[in-house]
C-alpha positions in Angstrom: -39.4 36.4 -92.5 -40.9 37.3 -96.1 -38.4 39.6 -96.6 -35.4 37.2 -95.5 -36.6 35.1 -98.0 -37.1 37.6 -100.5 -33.1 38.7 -100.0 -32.5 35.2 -100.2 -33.8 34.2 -103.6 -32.9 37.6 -105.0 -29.0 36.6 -104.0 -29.6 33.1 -105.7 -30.8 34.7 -108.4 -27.7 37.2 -109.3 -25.2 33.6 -108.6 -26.9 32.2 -111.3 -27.0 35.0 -113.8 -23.2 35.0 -112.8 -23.0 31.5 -113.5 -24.9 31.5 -117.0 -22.6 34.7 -118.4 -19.4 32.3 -117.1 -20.9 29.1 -119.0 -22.2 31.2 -121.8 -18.4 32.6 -122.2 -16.8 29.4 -122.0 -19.1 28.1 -124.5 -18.3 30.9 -127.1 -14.7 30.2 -126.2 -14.9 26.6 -127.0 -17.0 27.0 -130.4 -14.3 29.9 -131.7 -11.4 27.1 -131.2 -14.0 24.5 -132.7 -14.7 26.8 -135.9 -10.8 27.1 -135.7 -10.2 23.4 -135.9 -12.4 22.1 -138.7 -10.7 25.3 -140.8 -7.5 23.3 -140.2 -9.1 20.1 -140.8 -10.3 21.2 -144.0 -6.7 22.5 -144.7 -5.3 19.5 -144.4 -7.3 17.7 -146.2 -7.1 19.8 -149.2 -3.2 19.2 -148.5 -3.4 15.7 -148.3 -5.5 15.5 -151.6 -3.2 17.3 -153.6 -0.1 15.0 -152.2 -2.4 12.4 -153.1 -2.9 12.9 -156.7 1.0 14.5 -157.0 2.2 11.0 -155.7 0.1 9.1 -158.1 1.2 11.3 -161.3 5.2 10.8 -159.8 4.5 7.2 -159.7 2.6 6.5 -163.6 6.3 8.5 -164.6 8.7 6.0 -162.5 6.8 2.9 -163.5 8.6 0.4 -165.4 6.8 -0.8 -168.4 4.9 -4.2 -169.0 7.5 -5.8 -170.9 10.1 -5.6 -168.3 
């Protein structure tokens, strides 16, 4: 009976060890693409900037003056 039990928890045991290494692996997975994505973000952002301020020195050339 002990020893049943013993067998048992032992097999619960190595399912859940399997389970953690799965989750633990997905979770690695998931902050790799995360990392991935705000280097992107950052990209982009640095991209928009400098359309941003190219834009604004395109459009103090085209600008009428004043008097017009």
């Amino acid at each position: 009976m002990i020893e049943k039990r013993l067998v048992d928890l032992e097999t619960k045991l190595a399912y859940q060890e399997d389970t953690i290494q799965a989750l633990n692996n997905v979770v690695c997975e998931q902050q790799r693409q995360i990392d991935q994505l705000e280097a992107t973000c950052r990209l982009l952002v640095d991209r928009i900037k400098q359309l941003s301020f190219a834009a604004d020195a395109v459009k103090v050339v085209d600008e009428k003056p004043p008097h017009y």
